[in-house]
LUMTOR-627758 format. One line per field, with one value per atom (N, C-alpha, C): residue number from 1; y, x, z. Coordinates in nm, 3 decimals, always signed. Atoms other than C-alpha are relative to their C-alpha. Layout:
n = [NUM,...]
y = [Y,...]
x = [X,...]
z = [Z,...]
END
This chain:
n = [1,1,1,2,2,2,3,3,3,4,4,4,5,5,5,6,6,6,7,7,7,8,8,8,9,9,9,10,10,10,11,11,11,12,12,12,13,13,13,14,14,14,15,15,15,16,16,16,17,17,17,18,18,18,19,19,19,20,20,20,21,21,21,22,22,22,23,23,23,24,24,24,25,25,25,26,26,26,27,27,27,28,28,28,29,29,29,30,30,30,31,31,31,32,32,32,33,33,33,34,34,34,35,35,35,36,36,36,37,37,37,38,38,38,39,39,39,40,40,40,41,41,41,42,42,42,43,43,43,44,44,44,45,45,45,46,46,46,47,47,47,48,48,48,49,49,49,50,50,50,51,51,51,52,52,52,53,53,53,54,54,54,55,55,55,56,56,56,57,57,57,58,58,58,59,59,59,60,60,60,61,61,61,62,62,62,63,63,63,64,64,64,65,65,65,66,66,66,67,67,67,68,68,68,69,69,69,70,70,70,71,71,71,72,72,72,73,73,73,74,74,74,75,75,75,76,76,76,77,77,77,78,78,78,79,79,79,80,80,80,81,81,81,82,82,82,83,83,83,84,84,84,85,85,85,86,86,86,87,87,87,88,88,88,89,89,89,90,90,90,91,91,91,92,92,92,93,93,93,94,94,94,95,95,95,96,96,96,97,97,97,98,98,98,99,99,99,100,100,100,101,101,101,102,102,102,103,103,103,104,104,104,105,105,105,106,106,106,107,107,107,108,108,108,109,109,109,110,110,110,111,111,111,112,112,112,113,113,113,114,114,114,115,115,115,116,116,116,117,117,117,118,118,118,119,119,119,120,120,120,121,121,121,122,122,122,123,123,123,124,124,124,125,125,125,126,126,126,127,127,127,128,128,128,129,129,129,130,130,130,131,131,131,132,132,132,133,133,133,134,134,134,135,135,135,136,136,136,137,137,137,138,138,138,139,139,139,140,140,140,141,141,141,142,142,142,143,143,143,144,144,144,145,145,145]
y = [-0.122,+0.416,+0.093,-0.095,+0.663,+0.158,-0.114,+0.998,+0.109,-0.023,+1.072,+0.102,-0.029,+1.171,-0.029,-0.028,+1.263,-0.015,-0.025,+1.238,+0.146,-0.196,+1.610,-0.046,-0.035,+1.657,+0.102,-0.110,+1.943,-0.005,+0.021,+1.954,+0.137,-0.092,+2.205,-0.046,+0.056,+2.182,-0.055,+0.018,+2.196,-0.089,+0.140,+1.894,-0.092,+0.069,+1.689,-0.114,+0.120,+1.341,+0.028,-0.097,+1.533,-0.038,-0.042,+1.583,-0.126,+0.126,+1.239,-0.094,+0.111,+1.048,+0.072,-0.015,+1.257,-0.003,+0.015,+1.208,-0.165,+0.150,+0.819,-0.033,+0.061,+0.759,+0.023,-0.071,+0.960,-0.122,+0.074,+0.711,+0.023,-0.036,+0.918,-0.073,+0.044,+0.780,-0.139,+0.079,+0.566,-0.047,+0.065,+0.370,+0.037,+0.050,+0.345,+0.143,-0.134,+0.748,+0.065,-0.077,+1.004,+0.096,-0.024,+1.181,+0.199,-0.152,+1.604,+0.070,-0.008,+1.798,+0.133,-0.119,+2.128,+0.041,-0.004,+2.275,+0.175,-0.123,+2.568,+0.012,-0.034,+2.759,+0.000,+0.003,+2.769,+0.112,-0.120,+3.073,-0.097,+0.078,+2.828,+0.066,-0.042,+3.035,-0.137,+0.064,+2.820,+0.061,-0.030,+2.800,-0.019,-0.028,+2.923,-0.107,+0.091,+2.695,-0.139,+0.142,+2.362,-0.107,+0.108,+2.028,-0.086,+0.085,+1.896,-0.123,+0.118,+1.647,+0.060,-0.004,+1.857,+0.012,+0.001,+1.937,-0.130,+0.130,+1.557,-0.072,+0.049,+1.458,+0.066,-0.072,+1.735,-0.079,+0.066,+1.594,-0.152,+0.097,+1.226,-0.020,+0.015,+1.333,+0.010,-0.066,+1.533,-0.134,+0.060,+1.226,-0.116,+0.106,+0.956,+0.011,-0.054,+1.180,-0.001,+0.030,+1.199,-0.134,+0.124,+0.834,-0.081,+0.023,+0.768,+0.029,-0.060,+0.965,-0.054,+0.045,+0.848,-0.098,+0.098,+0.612,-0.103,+0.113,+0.357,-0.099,+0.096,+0.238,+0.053,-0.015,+0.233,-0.084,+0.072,+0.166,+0.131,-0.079,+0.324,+0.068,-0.077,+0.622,-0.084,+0.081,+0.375,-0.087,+0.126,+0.052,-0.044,-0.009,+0.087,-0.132,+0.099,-0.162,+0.010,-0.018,-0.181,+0.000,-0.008,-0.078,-0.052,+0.028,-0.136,+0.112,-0.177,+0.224,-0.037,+0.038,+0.113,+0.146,-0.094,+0.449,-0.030,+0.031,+0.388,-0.116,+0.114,+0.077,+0.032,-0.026,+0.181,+0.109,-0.069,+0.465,-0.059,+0.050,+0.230,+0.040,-0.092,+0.446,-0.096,+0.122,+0.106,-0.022,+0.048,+0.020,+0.117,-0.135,+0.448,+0.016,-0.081,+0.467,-0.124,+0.099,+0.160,+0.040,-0.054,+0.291,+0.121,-0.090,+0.612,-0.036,+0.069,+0.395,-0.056,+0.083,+0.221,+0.044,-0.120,+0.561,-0.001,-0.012,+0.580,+0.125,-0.117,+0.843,+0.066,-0.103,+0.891,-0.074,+0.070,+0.780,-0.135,+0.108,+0.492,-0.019,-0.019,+0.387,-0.054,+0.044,+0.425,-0.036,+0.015,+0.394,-0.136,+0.160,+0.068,-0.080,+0.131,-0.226,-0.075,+0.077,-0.468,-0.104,+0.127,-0.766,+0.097,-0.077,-0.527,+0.016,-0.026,-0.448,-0.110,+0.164,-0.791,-0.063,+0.056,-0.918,+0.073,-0.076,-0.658,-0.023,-0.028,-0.660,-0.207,+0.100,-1.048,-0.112,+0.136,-1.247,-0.029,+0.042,-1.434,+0.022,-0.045,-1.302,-0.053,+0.063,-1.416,+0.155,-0.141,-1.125,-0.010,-0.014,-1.001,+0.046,-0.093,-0.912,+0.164,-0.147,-0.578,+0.050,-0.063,-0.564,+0.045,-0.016,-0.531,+0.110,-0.106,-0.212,+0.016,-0.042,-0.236,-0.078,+0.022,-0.201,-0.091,+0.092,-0.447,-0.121,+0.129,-0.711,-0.034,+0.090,-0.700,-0.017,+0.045,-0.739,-0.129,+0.157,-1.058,-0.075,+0.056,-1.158,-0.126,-0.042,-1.092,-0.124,+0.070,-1.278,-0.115,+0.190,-1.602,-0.053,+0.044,-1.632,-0.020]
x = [-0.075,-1.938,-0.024,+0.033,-1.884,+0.024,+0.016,-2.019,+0.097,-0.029,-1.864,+0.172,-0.155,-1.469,-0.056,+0.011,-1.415,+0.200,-0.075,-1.155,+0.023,-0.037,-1.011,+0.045,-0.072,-0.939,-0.009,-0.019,-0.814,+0.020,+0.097,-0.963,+0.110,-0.008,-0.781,-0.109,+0.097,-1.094,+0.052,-0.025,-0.833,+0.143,-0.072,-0.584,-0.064,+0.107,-0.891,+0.101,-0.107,-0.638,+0.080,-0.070,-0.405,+0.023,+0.051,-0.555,-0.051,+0.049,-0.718,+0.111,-0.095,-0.423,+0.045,-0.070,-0.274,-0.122,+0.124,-0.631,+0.000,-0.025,-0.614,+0.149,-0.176,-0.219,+0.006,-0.036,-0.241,-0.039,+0.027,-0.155,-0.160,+0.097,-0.417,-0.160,+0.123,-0.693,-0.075,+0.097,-0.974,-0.123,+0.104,-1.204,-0.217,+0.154,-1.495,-0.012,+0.068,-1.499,-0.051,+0.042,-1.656,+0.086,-0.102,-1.460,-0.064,-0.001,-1.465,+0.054,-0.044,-1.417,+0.008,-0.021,-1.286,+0.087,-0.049,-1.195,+0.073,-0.085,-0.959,-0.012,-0.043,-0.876,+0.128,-0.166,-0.512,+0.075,-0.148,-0.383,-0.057,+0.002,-0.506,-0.103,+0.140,-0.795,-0.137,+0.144,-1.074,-0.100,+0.142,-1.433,-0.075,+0.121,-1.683,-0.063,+0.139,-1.893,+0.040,-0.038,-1.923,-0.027,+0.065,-1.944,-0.056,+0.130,-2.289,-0.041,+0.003,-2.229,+0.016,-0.060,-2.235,+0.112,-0.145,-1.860,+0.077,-0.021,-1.808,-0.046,+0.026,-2.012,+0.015,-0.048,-1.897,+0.146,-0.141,-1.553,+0.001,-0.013,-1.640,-0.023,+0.052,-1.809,+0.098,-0.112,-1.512,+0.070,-0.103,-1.290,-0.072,-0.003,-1.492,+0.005,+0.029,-1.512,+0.147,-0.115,-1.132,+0.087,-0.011,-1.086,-0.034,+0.091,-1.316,+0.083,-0.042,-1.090,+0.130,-0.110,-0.782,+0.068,-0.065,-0.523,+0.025,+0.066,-0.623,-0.131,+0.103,-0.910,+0.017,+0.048,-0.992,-0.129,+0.145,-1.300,-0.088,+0.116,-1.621,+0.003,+0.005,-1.712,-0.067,+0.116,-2.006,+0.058,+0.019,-1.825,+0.203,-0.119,-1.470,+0.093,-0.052,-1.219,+0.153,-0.115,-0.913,+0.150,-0.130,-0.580,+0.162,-0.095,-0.242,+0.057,-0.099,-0.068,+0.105,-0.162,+0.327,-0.039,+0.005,+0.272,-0.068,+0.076,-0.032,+0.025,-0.025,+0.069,+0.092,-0.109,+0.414,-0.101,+0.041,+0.213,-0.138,+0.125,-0.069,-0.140,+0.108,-0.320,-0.116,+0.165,-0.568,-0.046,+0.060,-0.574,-0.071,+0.034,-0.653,-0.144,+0.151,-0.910,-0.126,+0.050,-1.036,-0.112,+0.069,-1.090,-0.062,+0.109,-1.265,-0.086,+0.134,-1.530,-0.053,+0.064,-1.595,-0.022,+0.048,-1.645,-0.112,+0.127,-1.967,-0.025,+0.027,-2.183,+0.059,-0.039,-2.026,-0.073,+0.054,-2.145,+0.066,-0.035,-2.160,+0.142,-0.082,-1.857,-0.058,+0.050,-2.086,+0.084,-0.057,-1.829,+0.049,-0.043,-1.722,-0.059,+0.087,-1.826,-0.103,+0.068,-2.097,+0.111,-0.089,-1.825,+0.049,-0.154,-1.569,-0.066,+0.122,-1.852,-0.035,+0.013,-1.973,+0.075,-0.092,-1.656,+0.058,-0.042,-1.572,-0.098,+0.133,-1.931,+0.038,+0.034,-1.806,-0.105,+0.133,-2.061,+0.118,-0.038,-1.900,-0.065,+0.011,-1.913,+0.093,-0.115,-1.803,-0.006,-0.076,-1.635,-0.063,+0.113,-1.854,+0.135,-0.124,-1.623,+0.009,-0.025,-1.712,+0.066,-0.065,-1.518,+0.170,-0.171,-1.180,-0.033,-0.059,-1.079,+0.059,-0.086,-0.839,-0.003,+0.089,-0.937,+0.082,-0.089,-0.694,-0.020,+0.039,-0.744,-0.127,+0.158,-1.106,-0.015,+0.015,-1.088,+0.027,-0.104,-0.835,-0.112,+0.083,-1.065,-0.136,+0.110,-1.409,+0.038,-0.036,-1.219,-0.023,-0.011,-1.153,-0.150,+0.139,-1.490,-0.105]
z = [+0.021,+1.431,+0.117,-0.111,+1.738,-0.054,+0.067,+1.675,+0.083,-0.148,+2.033,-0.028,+0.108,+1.818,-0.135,+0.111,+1.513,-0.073,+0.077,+1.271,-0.089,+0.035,+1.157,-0.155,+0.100,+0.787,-0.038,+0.121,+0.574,-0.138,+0.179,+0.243,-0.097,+0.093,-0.006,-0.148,+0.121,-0.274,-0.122,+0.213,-0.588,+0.056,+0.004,-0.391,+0.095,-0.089,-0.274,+0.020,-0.020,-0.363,+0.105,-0.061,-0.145,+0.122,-0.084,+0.130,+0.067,-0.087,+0.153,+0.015,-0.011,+0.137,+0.154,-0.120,+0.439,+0.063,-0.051,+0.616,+0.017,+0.015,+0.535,+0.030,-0.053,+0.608,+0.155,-0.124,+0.959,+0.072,-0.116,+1.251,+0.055,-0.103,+1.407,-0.060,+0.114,+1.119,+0.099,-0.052,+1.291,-0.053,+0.036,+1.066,+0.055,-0.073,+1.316,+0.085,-0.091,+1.432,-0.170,+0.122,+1.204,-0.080,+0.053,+0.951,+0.022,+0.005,+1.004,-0.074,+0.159,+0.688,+0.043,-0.017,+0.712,-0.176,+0.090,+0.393,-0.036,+0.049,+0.232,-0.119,+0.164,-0.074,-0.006,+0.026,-0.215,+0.096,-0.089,+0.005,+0.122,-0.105,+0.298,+0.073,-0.103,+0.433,-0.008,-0.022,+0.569,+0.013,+0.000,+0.480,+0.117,-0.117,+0.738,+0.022,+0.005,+0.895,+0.089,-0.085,+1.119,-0.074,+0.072,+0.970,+0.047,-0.044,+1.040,-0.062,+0.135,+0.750,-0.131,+0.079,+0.471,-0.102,+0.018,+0.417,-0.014,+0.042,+0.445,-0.084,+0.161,+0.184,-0.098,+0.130,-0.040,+0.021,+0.006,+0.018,-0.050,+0.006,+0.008,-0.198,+0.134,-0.349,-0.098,+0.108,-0.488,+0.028,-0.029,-0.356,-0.114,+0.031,-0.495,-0.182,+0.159,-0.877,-0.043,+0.002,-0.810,-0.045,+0.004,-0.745,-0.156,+0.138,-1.075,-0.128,+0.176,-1.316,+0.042,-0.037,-1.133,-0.139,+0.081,-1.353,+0.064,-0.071,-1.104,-0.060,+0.106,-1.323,-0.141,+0.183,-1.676,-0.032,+0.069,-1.891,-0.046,+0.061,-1.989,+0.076,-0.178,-1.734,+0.114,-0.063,-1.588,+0.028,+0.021,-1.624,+0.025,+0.026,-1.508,+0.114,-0.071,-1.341,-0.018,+0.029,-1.247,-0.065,+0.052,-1.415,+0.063,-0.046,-1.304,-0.024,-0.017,-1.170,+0.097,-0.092,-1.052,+0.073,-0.118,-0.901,+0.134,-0.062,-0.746,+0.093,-0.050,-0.640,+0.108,-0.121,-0.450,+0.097,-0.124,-0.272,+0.071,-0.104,-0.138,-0.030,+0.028,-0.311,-0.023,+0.045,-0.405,+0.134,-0.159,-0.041,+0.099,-0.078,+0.048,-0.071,+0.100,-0.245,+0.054,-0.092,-0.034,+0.067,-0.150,+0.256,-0.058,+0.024,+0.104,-0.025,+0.085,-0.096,+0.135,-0.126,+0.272,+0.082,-0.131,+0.461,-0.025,+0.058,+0.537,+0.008,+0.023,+0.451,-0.125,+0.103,+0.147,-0.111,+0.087,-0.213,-0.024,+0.055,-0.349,-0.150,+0.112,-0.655,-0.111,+0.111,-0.895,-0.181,+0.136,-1.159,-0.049,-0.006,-1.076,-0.108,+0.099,-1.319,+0.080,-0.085,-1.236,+0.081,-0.037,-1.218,+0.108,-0.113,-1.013,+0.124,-0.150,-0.746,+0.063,-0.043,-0.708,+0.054,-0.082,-0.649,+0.135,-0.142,-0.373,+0.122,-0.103,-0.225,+0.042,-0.013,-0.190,-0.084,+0.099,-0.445,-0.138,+0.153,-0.743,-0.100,+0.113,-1.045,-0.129,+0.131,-1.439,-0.068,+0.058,-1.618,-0.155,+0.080,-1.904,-0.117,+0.124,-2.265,+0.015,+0.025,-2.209,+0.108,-0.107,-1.884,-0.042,+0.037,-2.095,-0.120,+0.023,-2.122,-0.141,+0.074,-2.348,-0.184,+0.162,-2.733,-0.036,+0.085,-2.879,+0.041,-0.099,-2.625,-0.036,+0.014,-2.660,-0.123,+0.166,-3.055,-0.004,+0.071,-3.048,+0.124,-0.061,-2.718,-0.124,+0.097,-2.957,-0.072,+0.128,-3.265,+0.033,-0.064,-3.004,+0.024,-0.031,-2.911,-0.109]
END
């Protein structure tokens, strides 16, 4: 990662999603520079201050708490995996909420499931009954087994 450039974003705190999607879509977006967090309130005034890192991990936090409640997953709060959002889907948003979980310096997706993590982090994994979400499914599941 070169500390050398930076990547510029503008944060409005209350359209963090927002903000990262036009931060993550921008041609200008570069993986392997550091991400620069500048943030606003709703009339657009910016908050004081240089970002030495903490403005980027307040952002990466609100993004990844964002990401978490999103209609992109479902499940327990701890134990969640993915849904199917036609929205989400046409605007690319699985492949943006991606790339946020793989910035570094930011938290980990602790919300993720064990299985759902495993399989991302690359290791095979068998899908546990309690990875299904969805109450009806896991009853007639439950019943089969």
């Amino acid at each position: 990662m070169s500390t050398k450039q930076q990547c510029k974003f503008n944060i409005n705190r209350s359209a963090v999603w927002e903000g990262a999607l036009r931060g993550f879509q921008r041609l200008s977006y570069d993986p392997n520079l550091m991400i620069c967090v500048k943030f606003s309130d709703d009339m657009g005034k910016n908050e004081e201050g240089l970002d030495l890192g903490g403005p980027r991990r307040e952002f990466l936090r609100l993004l990844m708490d964002t990401i978490a409640r999103s209609a992109m997953f479902e499940g327990k709060e701890n134990c969640k995996n993915l849904a199917l959002d036609s929205t989400a889907l046409r605007g690319d948003w699985y492949y943006i909420s991606g790339r946020a979980i793989a910035v570094h310096g930011g938290p980990p997706p602790n919300f993720l499931s064990p299985t759902v993590f495993s399989l991302l982090v690359g290791n095979s994994a068998n899908p546990a009954l309690e990875d299904i979400a969805d109450l009806e499914l896991f009853e007639k599941v439950r019943k089969i087994l």
